[in-house]
C-alpha positions as CSV (number, residue, x, y, z in Angstrom):
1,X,7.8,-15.6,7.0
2,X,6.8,-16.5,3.5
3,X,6.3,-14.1,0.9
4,X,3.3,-15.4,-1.4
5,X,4.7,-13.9,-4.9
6,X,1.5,-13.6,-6.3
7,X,-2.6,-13.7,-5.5
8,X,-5.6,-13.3,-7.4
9,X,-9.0,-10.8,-6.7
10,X,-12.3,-11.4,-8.9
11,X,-10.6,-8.2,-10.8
12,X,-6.5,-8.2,-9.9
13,X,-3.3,-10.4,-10.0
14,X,-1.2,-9.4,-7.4
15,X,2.4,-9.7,-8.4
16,X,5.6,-8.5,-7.6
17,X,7.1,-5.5,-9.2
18,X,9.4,-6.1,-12.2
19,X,11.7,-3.9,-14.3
20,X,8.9,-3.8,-17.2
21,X,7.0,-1.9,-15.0
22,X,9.0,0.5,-14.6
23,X,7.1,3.5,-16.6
24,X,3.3,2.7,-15.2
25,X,4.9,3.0,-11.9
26,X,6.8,5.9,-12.2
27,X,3.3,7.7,-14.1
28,X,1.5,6.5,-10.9
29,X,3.8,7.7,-7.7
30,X,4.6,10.6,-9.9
31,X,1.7,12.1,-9.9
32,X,1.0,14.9,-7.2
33,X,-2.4,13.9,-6.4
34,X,-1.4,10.3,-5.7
35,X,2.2,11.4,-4.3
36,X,0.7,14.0,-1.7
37,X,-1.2,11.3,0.2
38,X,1.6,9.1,0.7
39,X,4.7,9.0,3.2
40,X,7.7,8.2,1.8
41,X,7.2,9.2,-2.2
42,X,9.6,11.6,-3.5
43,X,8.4,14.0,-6.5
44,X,9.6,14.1,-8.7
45,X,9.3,10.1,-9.2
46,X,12.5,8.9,-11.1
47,X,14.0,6.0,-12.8
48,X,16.5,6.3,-10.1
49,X,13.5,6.2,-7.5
50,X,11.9,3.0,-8.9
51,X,15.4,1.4,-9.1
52,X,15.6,1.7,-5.4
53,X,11.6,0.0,-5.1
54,X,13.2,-2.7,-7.2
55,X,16.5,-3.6,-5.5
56,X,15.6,-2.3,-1.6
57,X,12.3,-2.3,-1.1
58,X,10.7,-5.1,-3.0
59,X,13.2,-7.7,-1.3
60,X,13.1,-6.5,2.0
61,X,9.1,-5.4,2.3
62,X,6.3,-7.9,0.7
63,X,5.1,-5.5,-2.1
64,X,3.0,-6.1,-5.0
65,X,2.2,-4.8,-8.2
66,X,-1.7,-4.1,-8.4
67,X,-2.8,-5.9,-12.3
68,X,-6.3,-5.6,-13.9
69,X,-6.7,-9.1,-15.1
70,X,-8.8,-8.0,-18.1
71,X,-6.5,-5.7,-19.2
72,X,-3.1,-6.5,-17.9
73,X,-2.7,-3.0,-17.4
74,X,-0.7,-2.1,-13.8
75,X,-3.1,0.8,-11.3
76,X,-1.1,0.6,-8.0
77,X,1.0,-0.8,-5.5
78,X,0.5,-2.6,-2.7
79,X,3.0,-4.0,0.5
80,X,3.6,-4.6,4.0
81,X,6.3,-3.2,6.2
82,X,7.3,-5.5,8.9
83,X,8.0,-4.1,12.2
84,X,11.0,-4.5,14.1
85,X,9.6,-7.3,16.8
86,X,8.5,-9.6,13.7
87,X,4.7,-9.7,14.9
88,X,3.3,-7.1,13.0
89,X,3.2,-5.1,10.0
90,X,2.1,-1.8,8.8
91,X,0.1,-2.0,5.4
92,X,0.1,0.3,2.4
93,X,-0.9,1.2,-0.7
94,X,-1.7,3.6,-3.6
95,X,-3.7,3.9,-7.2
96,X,-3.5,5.5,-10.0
97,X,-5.9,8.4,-9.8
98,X,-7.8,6.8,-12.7
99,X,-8.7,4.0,-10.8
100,X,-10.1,6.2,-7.5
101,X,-13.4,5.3,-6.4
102,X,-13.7,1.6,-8.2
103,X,-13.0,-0.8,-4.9
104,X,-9.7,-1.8,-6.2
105,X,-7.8,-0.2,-3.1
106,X,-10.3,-2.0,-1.0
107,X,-10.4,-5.1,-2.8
108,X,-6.4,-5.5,-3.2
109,X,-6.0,-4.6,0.7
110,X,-8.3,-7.1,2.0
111,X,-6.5,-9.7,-0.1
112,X,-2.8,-8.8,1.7
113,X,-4.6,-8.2,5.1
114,X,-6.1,-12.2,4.9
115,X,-2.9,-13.1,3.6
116,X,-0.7,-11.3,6.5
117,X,-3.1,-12.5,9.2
118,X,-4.1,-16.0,8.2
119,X,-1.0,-17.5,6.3
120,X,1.8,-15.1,7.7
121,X,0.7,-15.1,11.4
122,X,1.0,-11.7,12.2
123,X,-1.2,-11.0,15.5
124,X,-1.6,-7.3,14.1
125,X,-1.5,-4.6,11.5
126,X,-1.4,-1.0,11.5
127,X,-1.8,1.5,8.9
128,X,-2.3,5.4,9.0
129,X,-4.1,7.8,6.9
130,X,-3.4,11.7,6.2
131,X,-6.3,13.4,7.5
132,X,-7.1,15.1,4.0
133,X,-7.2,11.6,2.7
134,X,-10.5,10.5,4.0
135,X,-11.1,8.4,1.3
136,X,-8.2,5.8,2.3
137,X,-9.5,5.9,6.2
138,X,-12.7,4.6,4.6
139,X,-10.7,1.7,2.9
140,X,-8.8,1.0,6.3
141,X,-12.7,0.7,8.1
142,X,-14.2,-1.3,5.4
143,X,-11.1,-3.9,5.9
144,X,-11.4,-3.7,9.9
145,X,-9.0,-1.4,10.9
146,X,-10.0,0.4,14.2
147,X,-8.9,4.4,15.1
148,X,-6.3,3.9,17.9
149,X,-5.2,7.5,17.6
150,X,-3.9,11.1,16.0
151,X,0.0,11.6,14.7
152,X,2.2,13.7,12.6
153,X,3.5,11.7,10.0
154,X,5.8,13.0,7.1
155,X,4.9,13.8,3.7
156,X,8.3,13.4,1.5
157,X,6.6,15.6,-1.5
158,X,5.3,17.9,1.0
159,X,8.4,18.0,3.2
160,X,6.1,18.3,6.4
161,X,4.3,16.5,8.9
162,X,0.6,16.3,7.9
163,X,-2.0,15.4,10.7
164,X,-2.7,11.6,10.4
165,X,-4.8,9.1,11.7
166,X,-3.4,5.6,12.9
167,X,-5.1,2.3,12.6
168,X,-4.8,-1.2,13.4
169,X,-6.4,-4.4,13.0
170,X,-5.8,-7.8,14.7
171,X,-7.1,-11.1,13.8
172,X,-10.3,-11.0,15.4
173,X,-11.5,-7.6,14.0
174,X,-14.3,-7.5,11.5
């Protein structure tokens, strides 16, 4: 499937990640608060751990770098994991905790959700959400995503399972 390289918001560019932002990222997955909601973050967050975003996960998962276009200045990351059977993906994302509670998670989501459903074809997305991170299953709801059930999923920086709630959203979901 195509892999559009770079999208706008009223407030973002989308882009992919590039060795120059290599210290923003780093700041943003390294951070506890941020780290502890996420799967697959280690902590600490190296230069050795955005090396491997750079060289395994950027070409092989669509992921983009989250821009404020009035500043320029990079808050997240957003991307899509393609599942094994090719028709569907599983969306994530994460902000720098500065930029909790402004829409951007929301607003960069929805632009990678339209994008996977309408240009890529997928017939469905899934997603999942720590349940002591209610704030990002109100994201998933504002975007469509419906509760299809509980889970375990791992924490790297936590080195458990944390109770989770799974998601998906198909083409037709409002």
């Amino acid at each position: 499937m195509p892999i559009i390289r770079e999208l706008f918001t009223e407030r973002l560019q989308l882009r992919r990640p590039v060795e120059v932002d290599a210290s923003a990222i780093i700041a943003i997955a390294g951070d506890w608060e941020v780290a502890r909601r996420l799967r697959r973050v280690p902590r600490p967050y190296t230069r050795a751990d955005f090396r491997f975003l750079i060289e395994c996960v950027v070409p092989s998962e669509p992921t983009w770098a989250l821009v404020l276009r009035r500043s320029a200045q990079l808050v997240g990351i957003v991307g899509l994991v393609p599942h094994a059977e090719s028709q569907s993906a599983e969306l994530g994302y994460y902000l720098g905790r500065a930029y909790w509670g402004q829409g951007l998670a929301t607003e960069a989501a929805q632009a990678i959700v339209r994008m996977a459903l309408e240009v890529n074809g997928y017939a469905k997305l899934t997603s999942g959400y720590h349940t002591d991170n209610p704030a990002s299953g109100r994201v998933l709801a504002k975007l469509g995503f419906q509760s299809v059930g509980h889970s375990n999923r791992p924490c790297l920086v936590e080195g458990k399972q944390k109770s989770s709630i799974e998601v998906e959203r198909g083409p037709m979901a409002r």
